[in-house]
TIGU-827832 format. One record per residue (C-alpha): residue in three letters; x, y, z. Coordinates in steps of 0.1 Angstrom, whole numbers, padded with zeros to 4 digits, always signed. Layout:
% TIGU-827832
ALAXYZ ...
***
This chain:
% TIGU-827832
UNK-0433+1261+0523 UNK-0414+1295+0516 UNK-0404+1321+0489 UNK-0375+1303+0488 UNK-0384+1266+0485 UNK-0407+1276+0454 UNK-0374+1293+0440 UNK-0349+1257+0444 UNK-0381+1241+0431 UNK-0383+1261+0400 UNK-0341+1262+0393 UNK-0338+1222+0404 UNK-0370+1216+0374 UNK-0351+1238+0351 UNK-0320+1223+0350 UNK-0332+1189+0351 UNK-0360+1195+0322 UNK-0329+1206+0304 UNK-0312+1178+0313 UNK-0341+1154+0300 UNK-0345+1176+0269 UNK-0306+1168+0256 UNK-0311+1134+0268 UNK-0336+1129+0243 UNK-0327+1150+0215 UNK-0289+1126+0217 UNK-0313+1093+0220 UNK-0335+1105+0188 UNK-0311+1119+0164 UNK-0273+1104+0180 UNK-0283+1068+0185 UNK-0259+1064+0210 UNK-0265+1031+0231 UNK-0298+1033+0249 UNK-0274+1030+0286 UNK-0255+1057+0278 UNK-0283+1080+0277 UNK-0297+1066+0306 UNK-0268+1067+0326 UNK-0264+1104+0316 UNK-0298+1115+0331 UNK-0295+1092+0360 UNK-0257+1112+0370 UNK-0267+1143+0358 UNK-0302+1141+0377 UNK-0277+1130+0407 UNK-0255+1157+0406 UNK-0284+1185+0403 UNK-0304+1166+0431 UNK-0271+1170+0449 UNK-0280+1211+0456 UNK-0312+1201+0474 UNK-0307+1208+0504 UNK-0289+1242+0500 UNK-0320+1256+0480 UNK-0350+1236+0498 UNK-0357+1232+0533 UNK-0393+1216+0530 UNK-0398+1181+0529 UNK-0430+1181+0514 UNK-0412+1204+0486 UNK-0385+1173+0478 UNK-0420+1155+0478 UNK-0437+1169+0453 UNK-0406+1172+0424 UNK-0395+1137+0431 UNK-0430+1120+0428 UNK-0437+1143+0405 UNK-0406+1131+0379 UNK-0411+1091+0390 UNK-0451+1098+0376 UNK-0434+1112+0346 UNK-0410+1081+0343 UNK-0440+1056+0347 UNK-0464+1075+0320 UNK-0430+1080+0297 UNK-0422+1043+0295 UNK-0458+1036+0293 UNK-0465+1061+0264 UNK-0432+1055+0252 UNK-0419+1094+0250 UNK-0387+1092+0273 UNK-0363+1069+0247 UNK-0332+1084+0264 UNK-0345+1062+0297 UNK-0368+1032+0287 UNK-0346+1020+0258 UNK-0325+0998+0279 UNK-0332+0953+0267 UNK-0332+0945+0303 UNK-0362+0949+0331 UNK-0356+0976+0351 UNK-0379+1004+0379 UNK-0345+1023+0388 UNK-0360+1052+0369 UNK-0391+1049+0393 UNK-0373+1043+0424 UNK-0344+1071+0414 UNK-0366+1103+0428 UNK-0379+1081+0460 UNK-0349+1069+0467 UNK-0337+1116+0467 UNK-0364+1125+0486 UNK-0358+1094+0513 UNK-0323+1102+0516 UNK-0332+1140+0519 UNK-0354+1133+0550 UNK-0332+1108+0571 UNK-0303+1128+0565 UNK-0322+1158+0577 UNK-0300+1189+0584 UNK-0264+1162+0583 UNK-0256+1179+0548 UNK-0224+1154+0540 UNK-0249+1125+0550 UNK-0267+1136+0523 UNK-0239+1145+0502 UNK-0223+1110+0504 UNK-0257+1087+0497 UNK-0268+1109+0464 UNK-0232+1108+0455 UNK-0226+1076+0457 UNK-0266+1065+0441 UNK-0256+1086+0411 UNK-0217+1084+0403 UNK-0210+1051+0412 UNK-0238+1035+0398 UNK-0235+1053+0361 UNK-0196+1044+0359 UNK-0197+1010+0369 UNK-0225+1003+0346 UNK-0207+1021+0318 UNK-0171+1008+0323 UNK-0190+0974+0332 UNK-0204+0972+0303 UNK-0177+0979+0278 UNK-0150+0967+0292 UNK-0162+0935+0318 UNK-0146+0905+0312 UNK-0151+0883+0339 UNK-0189+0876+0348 UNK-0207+0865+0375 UNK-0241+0855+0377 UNK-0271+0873+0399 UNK-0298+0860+0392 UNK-0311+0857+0354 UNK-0284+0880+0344 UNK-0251+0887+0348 UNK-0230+0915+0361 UNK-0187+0923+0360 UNK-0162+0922+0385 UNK-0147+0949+0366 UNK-0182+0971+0372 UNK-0187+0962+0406 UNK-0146+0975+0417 UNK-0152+1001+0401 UNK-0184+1009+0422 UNK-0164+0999+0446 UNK-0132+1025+0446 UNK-0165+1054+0437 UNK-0184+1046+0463 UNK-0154+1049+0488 UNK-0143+1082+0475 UNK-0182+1092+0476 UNK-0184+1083+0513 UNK-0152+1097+0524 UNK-0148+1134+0510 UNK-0177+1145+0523 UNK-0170+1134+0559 UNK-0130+1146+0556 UNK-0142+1179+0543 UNK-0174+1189+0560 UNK-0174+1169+0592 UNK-0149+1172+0624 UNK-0148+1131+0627 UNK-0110+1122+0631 UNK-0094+1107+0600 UNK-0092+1071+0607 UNK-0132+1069+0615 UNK-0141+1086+0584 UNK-0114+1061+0558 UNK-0129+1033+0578 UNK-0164+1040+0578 UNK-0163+1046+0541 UNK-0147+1014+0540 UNK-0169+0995+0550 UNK-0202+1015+0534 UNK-0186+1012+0501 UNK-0178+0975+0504 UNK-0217+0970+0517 UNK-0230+0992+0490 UNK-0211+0974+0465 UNK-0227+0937+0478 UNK-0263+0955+0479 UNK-0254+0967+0440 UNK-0244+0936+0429 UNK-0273+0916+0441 UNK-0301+0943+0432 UNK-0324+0936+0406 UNK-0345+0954+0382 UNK-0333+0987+0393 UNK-0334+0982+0435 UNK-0303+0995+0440 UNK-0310+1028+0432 UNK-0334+1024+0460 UNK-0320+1005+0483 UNK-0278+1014+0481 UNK-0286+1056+0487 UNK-0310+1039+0520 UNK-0279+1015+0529 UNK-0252+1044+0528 UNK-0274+1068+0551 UNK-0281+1038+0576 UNK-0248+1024+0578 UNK-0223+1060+0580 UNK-0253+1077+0605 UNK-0246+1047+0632 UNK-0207+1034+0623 UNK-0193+1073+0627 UNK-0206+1071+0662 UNK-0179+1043+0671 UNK-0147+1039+0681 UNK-0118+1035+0656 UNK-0112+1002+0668 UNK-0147+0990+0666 UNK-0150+1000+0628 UNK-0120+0985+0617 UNK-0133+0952+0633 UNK-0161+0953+0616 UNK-0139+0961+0584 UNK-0123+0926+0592 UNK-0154+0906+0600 UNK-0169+0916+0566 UNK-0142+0909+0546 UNK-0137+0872+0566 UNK-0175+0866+0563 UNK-0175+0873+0525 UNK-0146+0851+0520 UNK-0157+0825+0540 UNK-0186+0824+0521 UNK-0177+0824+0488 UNK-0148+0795+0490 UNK-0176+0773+0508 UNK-0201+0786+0476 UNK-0174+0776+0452 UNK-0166+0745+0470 UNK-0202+0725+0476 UNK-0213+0744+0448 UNK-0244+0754+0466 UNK-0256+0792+0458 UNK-0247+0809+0425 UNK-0224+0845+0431 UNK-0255+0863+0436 UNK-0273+0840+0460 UNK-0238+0834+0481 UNK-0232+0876+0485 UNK-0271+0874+0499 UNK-0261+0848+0525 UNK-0231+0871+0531 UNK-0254+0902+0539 UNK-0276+0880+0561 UNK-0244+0868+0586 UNK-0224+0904+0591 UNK-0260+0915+0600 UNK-0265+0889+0628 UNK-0229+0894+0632 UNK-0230+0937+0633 UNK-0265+0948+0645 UNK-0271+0921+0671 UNK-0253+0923+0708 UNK-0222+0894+0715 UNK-0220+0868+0698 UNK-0256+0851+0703 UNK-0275+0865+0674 UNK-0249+0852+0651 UNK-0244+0818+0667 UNK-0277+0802+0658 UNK-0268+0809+0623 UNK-0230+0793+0617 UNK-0242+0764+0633 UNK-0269+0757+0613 UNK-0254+0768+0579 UNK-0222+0746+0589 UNK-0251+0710+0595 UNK-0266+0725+0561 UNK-0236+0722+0546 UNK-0224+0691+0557 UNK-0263+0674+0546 UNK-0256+0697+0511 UNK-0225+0673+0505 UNK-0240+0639+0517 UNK-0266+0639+0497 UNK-0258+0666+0461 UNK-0263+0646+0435 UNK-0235+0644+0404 UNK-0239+0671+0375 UNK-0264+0689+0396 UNK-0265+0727+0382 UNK-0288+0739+0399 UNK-0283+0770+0422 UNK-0302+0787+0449 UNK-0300+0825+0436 UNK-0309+0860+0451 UNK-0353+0857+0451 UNK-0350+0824+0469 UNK-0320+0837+0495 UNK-0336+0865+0502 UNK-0375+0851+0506 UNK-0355+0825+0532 UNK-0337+0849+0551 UNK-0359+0881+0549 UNK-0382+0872+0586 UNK-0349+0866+0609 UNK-0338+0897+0590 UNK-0365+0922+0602 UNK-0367+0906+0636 UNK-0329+0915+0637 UNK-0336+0950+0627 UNK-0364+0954+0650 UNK-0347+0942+0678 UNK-0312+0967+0667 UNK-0340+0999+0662 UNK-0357+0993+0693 UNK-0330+0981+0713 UNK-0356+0958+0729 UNK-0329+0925+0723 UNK-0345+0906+0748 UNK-0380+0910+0736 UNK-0369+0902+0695 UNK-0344+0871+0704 UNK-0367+0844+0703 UNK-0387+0852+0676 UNK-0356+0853+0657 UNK-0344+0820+0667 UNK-0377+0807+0661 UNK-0376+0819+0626 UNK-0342+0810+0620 UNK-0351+0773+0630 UNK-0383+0769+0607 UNK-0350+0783+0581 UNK-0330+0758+0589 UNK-0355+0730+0591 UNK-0370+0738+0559 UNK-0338+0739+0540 UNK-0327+0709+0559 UNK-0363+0688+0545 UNK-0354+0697+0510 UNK-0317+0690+0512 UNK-0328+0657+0523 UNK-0357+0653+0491 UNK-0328+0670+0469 UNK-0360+0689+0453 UNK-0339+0719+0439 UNK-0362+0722+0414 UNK-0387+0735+0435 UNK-0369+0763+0454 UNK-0386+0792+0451 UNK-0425+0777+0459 UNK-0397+0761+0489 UNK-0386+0798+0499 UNK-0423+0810+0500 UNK-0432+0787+0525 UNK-0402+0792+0545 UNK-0414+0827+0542 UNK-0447+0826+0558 UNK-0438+0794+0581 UNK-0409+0815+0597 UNK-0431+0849+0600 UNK-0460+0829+0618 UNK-0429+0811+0645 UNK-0415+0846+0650 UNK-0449+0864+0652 UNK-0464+0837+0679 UNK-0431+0835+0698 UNK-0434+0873+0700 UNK-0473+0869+0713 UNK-0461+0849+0739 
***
């Protein structure tokens, strides 16, 4: 800690207790709607965090302020003295997860300043418009989980996040052209999946973590090999979606989880083997889903019960992409994927949709304890 990072400390607090200050004072005597002001102190807070790393170089600096304003967010909502953020009808941490999500972004970026530049950017200016322009003006709905988001919100989170990902690279980076357009791409049609599928304020964690990952190891590609992935994203996600409209299977929010699930097998895992195992037995699943669906059925596996399902293949996949110990990963991931499979394929055949989420539980623990004994092997 230096001179200096005490002096950013002080001027970043300033301007953001200003910030809070006419946030309030609009929520108390304006009565705007309780998202606008939330919105406004979640891209002006942004946009201030965005001098960081210019006036701090101390991690444990960025520490301190950001835990520092998410204890301040808790004990506001709690004691119910920050009306310009905890206003808001629907359940939501983002305010919580907002300053983690700074200070996370601050210390994988490290010194890569348009890294950094291009995950806070996109955390706090795509977010606030697509919820604002989503909001008033979304007309066509699709559901998430118990609540529904806009098509219109999510493009334009979407056409943001692109521009958010891009200038930074064109202006402060010597990457060619083509690799930054296509690496922002395909962060900002990622991001925009992640977005749409958080709930309760995640993606304010999770989308700022998502850009940083995916830019940091897709610039270091050839031109050909990001626009590939460009086109396998865009074919898995469609894909998809027509067999989610068609067998009538996952709701929009459960179907984009799915999606997520496949370009991963498909992207971080060598060839085509890691991504095998799972077409094959999503294509019997489907086949069993239209045997036996029963007429009028409504029900829809959404985003908690794709995501508990999916979540142990998942981090074996990462593992095994982190580590690049493939080998050593690969058949704990195809033992989880099978108790997966298996599981969904007993219930298909009890058509027990009802009980989905104590179903994704178990598949939960049943594929950690395959993977986690194949691994011990």
């Amino acid at each position: 800690m230096t001179a200096a990072d005490l002096r950013g400390a002080a001027i970043i607090t300033a301007f953001f207790f200003a910030l809070l200050v006419a946030a309030e004072l609009w929520a108390r005597r304006g009565h705007p709607k309780p998202e606008w002001t939330r919105k406004l102190v979640h891209l002006g807070g942004g946009l201030i965090g965005l001098a960081l790393p210019w006036l701090i170089e101390s991690p444990w600096v960025v520490l301190a302020l950001t835990a520092s304003l998410s204890t301040l967010f808790v004990l506001g909502e709690r004691w119910d003295f920050l009306r310009s953020l905890h206003k808001v009808e629907r359940k939501t941490r983002g305010s919580e997860y907002y300053p983690l999500a700074i200070w996370l972004v601050f210390v994988l970026a490290a010194d890569r300043r348009w890294l950094y530049l291009s995950a806070v950017l996109t955390l706090a200016v795509a977010d606030a418009f697509a919820a604002l322009i989503g909001s008033r003006y979304g007309k066509h709905r699709y559901e998430v989980e118990d609540e529904y988001k806009s098509a219109e919100g999510s493009l334009v989170f979407f056409v943001v996040a692109f521009l958010a990902a891009s200038l930074p690279m064109l202006l402060m980076t010597s990457l060619p052209r083509a690799t930054c357009v296509l690496s922002a791409l395909l962060v900002a049609m990622l991001v925009t999946i992640f977005e749409a599928i958080s709930l309760r304020g995640t993606d304010n964690l999770f989308v700022p973590i998502a850009v940083v990952f995916v830019l940091q190891k897709i610039t270091t590609k050839t031109i050909e090999h990001i626009a590939w992935q460009n086109v396998a994203l865009i074919g898995i996600v469609a894909v998809v979606m027509l067999i989610a409209w068609r067998v009538k299977w996952f709701n929009a929010g459960g179907a984009l989880t799915f999606t997520l699930f496949v370009f991963a097998a498909w992207s971080l895992g060598p060839r085509f083997r890691w991504v095998i195992p799972v077409f094959i037995g999503f294509a019997v699943l489907v086949i069993v889903r239209l045997i036996v669906q029963r007429r009028g059925d409504r029900r829809r596996l959404k985003v908690t019960a794709v995501s508990r399902t999916v979540i142990v293949p998942f981090l074996f996949l990462l593992a095994a992409n982190t580590t690049t110990q493939f080998a050593r990963f690969y058949l704990p991931y195809l033992a989880a994927c099978a108790v997966v499979f298996v599981m969904i394929f007993a219930t298909l055949i009890n058509t027990r949709f009802a009980e989905y989420r104590g179903w994704a539980a178990a598949t939960f623990l049943l594929s950690l304890a395959a993977g986690l004994a194949v691994l011990a092997l």
